[in-house]
C-alpha positions in Angstrom: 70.4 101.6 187.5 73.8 103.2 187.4 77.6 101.6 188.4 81.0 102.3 187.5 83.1 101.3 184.6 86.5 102.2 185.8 86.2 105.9 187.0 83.0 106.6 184.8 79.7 106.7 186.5 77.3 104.7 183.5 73.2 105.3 183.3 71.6 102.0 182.1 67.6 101.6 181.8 67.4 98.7 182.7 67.9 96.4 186.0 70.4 93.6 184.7 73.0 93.7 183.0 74.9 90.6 180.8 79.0 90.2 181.6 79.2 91.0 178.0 77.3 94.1 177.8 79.8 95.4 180.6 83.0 94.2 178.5 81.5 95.5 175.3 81.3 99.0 177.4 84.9 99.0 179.2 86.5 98.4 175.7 84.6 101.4 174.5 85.0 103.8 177.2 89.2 102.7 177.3 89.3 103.7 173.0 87.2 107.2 174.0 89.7 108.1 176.9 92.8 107.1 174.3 90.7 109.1 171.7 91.2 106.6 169.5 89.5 103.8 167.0 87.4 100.8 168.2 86.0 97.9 166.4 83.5 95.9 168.2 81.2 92.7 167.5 78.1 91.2 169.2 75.9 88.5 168.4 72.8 89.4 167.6 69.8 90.3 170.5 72.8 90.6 173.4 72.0 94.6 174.0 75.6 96.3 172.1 73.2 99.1 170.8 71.7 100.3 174.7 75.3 99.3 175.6 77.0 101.4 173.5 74.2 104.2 173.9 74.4 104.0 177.9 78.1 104.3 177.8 78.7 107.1 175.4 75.6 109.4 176.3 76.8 109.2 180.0 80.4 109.5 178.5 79.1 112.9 177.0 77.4 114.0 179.9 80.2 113.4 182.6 81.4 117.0 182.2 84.5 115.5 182.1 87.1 118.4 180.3 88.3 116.0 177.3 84.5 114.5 177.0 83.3 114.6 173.0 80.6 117.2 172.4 77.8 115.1 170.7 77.4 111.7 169.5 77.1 110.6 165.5 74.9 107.6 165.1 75.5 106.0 161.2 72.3 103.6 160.8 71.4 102.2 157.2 67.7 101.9 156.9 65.0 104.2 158.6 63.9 101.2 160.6 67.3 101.0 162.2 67.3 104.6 163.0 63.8 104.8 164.8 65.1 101.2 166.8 68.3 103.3 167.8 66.1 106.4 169.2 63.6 104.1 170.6 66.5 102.8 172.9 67.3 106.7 173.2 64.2 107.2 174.8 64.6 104.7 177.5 67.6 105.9 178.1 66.7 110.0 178.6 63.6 108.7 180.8 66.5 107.7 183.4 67.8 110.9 182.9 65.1 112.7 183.6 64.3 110.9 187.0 67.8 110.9 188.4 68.7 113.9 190.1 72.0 114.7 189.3 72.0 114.6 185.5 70.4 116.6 182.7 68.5 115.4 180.3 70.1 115.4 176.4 68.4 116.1 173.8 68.0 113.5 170.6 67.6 114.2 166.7 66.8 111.6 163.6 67.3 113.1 160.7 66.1 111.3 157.2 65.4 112.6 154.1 62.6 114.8 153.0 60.2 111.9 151.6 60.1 110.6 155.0 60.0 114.2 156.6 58.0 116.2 154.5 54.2 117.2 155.7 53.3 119.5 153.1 50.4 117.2 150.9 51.7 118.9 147.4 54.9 117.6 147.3 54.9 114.6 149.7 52.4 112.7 147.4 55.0 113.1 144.7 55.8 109.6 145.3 59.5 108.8 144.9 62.5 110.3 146.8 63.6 112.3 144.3 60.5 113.5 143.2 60.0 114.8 146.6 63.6 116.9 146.6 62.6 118.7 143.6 59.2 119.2 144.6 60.9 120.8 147.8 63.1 122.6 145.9 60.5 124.0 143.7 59.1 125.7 146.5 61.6 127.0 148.8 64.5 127.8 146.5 66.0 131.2 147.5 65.4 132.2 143.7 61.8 131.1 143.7 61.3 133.1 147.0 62.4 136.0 145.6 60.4 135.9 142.5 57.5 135.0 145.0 57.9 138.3 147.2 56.8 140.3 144.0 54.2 138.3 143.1 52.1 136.6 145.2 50.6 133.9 142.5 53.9 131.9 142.8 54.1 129.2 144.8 56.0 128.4 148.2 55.8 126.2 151.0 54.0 127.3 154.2 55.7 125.3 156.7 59.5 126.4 155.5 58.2 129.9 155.3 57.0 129.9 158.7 60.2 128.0 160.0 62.3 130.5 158.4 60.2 133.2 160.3 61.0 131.1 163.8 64.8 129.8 163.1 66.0 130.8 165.8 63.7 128.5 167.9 64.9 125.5 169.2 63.5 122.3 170.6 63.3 121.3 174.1 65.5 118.3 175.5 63.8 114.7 174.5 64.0 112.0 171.9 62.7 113.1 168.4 61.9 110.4 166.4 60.8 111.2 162.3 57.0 110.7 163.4 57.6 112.8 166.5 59.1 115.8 164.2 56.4 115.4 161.9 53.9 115.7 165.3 56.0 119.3 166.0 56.0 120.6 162.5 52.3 120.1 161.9 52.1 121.8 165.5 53.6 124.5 164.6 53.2 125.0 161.3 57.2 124.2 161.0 58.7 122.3 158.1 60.3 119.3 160.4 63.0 118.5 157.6 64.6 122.1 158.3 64.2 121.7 161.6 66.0 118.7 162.0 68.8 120.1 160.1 69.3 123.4 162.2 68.5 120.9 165.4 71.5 118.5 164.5 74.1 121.2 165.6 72.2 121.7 169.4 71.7 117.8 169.8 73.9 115.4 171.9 72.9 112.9 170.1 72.4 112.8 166.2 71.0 110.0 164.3 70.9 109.6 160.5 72.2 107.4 157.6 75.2 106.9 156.6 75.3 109.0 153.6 74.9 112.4 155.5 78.7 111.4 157.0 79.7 109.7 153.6 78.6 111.1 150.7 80.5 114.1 150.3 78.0 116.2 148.2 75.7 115.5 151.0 77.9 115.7 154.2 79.0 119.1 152.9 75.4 120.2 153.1 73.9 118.5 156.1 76.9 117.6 158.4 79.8 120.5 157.6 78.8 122.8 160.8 79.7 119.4 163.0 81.7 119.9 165.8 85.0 117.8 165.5 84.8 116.5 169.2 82.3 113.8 168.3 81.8 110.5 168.4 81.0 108.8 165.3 78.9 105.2 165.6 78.8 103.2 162.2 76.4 100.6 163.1 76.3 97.5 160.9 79.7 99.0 159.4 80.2 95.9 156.8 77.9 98.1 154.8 80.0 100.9 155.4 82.1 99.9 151.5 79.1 99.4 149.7 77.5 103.0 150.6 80.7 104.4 149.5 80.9 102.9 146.5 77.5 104.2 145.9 78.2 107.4 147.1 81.2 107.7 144.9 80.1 106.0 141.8 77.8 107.6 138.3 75.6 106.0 136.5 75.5 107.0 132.0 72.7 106.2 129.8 74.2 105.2 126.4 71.3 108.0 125.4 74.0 110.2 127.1 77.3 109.2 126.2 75.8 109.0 122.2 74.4 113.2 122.7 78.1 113.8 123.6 79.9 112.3 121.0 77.8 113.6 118.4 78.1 117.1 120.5 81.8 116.4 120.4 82.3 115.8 116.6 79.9 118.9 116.2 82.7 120.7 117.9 85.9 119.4 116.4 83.5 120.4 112.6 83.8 123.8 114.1 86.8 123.7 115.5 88.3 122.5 112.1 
């Protein structure tokens, strides 16, 4: 169904609606017009993720002049994420029957463990065992070494999505399983994909690191547009992921090789 919240015509997938889910949406849709800051709460299994998902994608969509670009949905665990675009998905099927509305296209991004499709590095086991396995292969170092001699190693699927990068995916709700269907399709790594997808979509989904973490956001999310909106979901966790972000771990193994690397210097030095 569709209705009005103030002068914003709202798509919602479903036929009812609770007083609260409409209350949860004018407070939201009054902090986008003052492009400002909102905090909002819920109880539990009252609908304030369709709600806010309705409001914002139509928001978007409006073709109002001052309307955000694209929508930055901060989950913390992969099973929130594919929850969120599940929700998405309901949501673009209304789009796609209503006449008057074009249908937006969706992107989860996760990391390459959860992405990956190429058997010799996804069976590597942890996460970051599957980064350098990655690495290993599509480095721009290891490609060049590889164009002279063929015996080297690299990975199919980024080597054909680097011979297709210009392509881009049609409108519709991508879920992690759902990129993995396209780049075993086409022969496309879907963790690249995702990343050169993010700056098309409306709608973004991914954890909260990729906005966070600075040595990640400055790889992943730095070709953003700055008229978006940016969803933390669950954001009590939003300190402890920052802490992590921000924090190094030592082995005493490590701090003991640089003294004695220290006084070997000050021996010279002397």
């Amino acid at each position: 169904m569709k209705f009005q919240v103030e002068d914003l015509t709202v798509y919602f997938p479903y036929e009812h609606i609770y007083p609260e889910q409409y209350q949860y949406m004018l407070e939201l849709k009054r902090a986008m017009d003052a492009k400002g800051h909102c905090l909002l709460e819920m109880p539990t299994g009252t609908g304030k993720t369709i709600a806010l998902l309705a409001l914002i994608v139509s928001y978007i969509l409006s073709g109002r002049p001052s309307a955000p670009s694209k929508l930055i949905y901060c989950t913390r665990t992969v099973h929130e994420m594919e929850k969120v675009l599940s929700e998405l998905r309901v949501l673009h099927r209304l789009f796609v029957e209503s006449d008057r509305q074009q249908p937006f296209l969706a992107v989860g991004l996760s990391s390459r463990k959860n992405l990956c499709i190429n058997e010799a590095v996804n069976t590597a086991g942890s996460r970051d065992s599957v980064d350098a396995g990655c690495r290993k292969l599509t480095a721009s170092w290891v490609r060049a070494l590889a164009s002279e001699n063929p015996n080297i190693p690299t990975c199919p699927f980024f080597e054909e999505y680097e011979r297709n990068s210009d392509a881009l995916l049609p409108a519709g709700v991508y879920t992690l399983q759902e990129l993995r269907s396209v780049g075993r399709q086409k022969g496309w790594c879907p963790y690249f994909l995702a990343r050169h997808m993010i700056q098309f979509a409306n709608v973004v989904v991914y954890n909260y690191q990729y906005l966070l973490d600075p040595k990640v956001a400055g790889i992943i999310s730095k070709e953003m547009q700055r008229e978006c909106v940016v969803v933390f979901d669950e954001a009590h966790n939003i300190d402890n992921v920052c802490i992590e972000a921000l924090s190094v771990n030592v082995r005493q193994q490590t701090l003991d090789g640089a003294s004695r690397n220290i006084s070997k210097m000050s021996q010279i030095v002397e």
